[in-house]
C-alpha positions as CSV (number, residue, x, y, z in Angstrom):
1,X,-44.6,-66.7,54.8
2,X,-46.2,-63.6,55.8
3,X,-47.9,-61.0,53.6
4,X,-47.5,-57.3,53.7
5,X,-50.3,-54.9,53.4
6,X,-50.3,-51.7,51.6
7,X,-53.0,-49.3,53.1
8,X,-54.4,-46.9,50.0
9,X,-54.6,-43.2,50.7
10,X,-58.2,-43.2,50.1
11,X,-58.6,-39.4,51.5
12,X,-56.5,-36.0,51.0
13,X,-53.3,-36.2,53.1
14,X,-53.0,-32.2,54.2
15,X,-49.6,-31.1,55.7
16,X,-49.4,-28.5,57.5
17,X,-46.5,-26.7,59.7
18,X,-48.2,-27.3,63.0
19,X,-47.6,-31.4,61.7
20,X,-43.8,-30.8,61.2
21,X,-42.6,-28.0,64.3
22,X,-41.4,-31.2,66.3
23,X,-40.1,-33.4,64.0
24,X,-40.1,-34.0,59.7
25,X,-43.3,-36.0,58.6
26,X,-42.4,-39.0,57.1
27,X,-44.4,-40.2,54.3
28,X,-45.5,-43.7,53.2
29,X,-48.4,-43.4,51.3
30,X,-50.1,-45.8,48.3
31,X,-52.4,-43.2,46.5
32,X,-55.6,-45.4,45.5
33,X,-56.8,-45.2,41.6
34,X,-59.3,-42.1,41.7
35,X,-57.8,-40.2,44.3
36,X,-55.9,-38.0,41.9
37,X,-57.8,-36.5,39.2
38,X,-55.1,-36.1,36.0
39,X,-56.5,-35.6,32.7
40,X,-59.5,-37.5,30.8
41,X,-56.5,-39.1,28.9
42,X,-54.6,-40.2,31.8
43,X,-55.2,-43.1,34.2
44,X,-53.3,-44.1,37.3
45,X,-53.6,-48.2,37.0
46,X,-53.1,-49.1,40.6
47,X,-51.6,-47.9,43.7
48,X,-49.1,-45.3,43.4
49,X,-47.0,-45.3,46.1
50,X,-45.1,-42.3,47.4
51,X,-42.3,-42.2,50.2
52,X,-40.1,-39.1,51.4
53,X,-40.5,-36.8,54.3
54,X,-41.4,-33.0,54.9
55,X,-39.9,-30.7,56.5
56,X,-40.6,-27.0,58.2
57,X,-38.1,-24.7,56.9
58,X,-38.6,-21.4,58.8
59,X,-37.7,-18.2,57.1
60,X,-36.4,-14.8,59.2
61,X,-37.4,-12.3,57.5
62,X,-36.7,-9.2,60.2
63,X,-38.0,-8.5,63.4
64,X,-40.9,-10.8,65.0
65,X,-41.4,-12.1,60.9
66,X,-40.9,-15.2,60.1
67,X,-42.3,-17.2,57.4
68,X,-43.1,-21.0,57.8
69,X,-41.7,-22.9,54.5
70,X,-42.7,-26.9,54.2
71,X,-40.1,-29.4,52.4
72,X,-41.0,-32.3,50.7
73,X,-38.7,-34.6,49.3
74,X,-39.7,-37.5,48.0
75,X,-39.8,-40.6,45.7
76,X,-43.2,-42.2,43.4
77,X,-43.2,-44.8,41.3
78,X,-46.7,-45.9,39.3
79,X,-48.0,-47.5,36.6
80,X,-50.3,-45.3,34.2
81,X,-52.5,-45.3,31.3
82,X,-52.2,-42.3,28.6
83,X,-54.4,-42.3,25.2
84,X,-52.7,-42.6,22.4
85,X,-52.6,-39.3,20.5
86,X,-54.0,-41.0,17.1
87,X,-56.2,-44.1,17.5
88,X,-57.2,-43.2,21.2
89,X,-56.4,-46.5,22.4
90,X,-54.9,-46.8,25.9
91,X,-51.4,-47.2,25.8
92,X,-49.3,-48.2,29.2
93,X,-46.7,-45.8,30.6
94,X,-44.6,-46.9,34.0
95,X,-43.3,-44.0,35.4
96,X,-41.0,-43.0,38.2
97,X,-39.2,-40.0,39.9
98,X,-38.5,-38.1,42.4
99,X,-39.0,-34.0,43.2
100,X,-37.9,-32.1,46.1
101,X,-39.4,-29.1,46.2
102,X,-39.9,-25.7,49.2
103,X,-43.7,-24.5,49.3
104,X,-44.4,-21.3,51.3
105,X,-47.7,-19.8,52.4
106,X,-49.4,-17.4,49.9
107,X,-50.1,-14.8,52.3
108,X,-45.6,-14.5,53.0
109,X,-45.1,-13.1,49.4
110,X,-49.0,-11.2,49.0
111,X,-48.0,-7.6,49.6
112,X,-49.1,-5.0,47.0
113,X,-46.2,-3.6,44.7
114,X,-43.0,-5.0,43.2
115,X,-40.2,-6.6,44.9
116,X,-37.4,-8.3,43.7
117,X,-36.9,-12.2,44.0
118,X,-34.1,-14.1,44.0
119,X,-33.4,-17.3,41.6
120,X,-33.8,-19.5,44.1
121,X,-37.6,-17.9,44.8
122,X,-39.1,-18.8,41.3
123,X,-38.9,-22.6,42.4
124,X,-40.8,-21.8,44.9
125,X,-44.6,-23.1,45.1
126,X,-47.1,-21.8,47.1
127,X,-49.8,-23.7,49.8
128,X,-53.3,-22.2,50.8
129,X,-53.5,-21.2,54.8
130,X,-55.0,-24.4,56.3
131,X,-51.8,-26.2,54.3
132,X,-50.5,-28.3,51.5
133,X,-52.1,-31.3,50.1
134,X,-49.7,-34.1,49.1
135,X,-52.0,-35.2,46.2
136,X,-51.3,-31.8,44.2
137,X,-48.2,-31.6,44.6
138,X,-47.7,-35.3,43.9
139,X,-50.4,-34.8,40.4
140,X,-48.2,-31.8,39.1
141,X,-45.1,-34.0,39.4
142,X,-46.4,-37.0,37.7
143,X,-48.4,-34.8,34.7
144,X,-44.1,-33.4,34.7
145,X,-43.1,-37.0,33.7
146,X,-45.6,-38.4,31.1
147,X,-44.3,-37.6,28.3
148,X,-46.2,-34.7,25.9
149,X,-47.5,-36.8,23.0
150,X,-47.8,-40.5,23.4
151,X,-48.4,-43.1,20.7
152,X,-49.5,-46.9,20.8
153,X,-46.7,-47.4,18.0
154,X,-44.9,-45.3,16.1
155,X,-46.8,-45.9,12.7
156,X,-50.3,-46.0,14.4
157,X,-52.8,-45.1,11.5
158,X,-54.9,-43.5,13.9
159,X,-59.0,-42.8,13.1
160,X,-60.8,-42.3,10.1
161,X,-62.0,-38.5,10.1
162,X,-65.4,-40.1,8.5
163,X,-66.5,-42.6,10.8
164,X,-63.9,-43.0,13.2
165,X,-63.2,-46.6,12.7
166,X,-59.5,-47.5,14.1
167,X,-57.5,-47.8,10.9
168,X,-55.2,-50.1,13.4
169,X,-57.6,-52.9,13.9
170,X,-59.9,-52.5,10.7
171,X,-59.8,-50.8,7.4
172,X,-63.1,-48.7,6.7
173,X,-65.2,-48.4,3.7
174,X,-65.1,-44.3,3.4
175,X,-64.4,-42.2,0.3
176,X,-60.4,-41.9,0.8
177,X,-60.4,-38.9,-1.7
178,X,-58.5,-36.4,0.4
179,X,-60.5,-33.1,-0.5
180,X,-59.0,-29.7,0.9
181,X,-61.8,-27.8,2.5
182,X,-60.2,-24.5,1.1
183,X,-61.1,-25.3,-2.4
184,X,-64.7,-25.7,-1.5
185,X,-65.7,-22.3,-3.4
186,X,-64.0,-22.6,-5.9
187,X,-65.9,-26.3,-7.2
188,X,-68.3,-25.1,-9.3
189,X,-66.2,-22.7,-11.1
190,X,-64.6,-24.5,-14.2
191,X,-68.4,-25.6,-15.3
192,X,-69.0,-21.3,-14.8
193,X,-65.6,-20.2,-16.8
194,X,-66.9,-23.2,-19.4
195,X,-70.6,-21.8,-20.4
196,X,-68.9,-18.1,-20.2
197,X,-66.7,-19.4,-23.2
198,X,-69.8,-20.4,-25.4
């Protein structure tokens, strides 16, 4: 029986169109825990691995301009850790997709006035001169997947405003008299209208 290793993408994997004018980069990556920095809330649990392929798409714009495009389509799949949105307990979410998306350099669209783009420009992303870095294009598509509010279940009781104890694992011994903060000035004022009376 032989055993498969999977190398972790420990360091910043920059494309870059000199990498792609032969041939399409293929991509095989497992992007280590840590690499990627999310959210506080979110944690990648484990090696996320990532397979596709770029490609140099190069744009004729008119005479002697030409504008080099990179490709990347490809496929990740990871398993990830999101606090839930009451109790702040980490809840797991597997995710998985898939994105295949045109970057051109920033310089190609940077000239001063107004132009006119077409539909198929404003799914367009942009990479910095010395190139594209997989892991940002790779954290925006993952943040795209989680969804927007998570919870551990859908009744969680969440935290006690007072003291913060999980109402999920423990009930608390605070005052759970609900007071409205807006009626704060007013709590004196019946003992006031009450001597006025007299």
């Amino acid at each position: 029986m032989t055993c498969a290793r999977v190398l972790l993408t420990l360091i910043p994997v920059l494309i870059t169109p000199i990498d792609l004018e032969k041939e399409p980069l293929l991509i095989h990556e497992a992007i280590a825990p840590g690499v990627i920095d999310y959210a506080v809330d979110i944690r990648q649990v484990g090696a996320l691995p990532v397979k596709g392929r770029a490609d140099l798409l190069v744009e004729h714009r008119g005479h002697n301009e030409d504008v080099n495009d990179i490709r990347i389509r490809a496929a990740y799949q990871g398993q990830f850790e999101v606090l839930c949105a009451r109790c702040v307990e980490p809840v797991p979410v597997p995710i998985d997709g898939d994105f295949d998306l045109i970057f051109r350099p920033q310089a190609a669209d940077a000239e001063s006035g107004e132009r006119a783009i077409t539909v198929d420009e404003t799914e367009i992303g942009y990479y910095e001169e010395s190139g594209l870095l997989l892991e940002d294009v790779v954290r925006e598509q993952v943040l795209l997947s989680l969804p927007g509010r998570t919870l551990c279940t859908p009744d969680c009781k969440g935290l006690c405003p007072s003291c913060g104890q999980n109402l999920n694992s423990a009930l608390c011994g605070c005052d759970k008299t609900l007071v409205d903060p807006r009626w704060n000035a007013l709590a004196g004022l019946a003992d006031t209208v009450k001597q006025v009376k007299q």
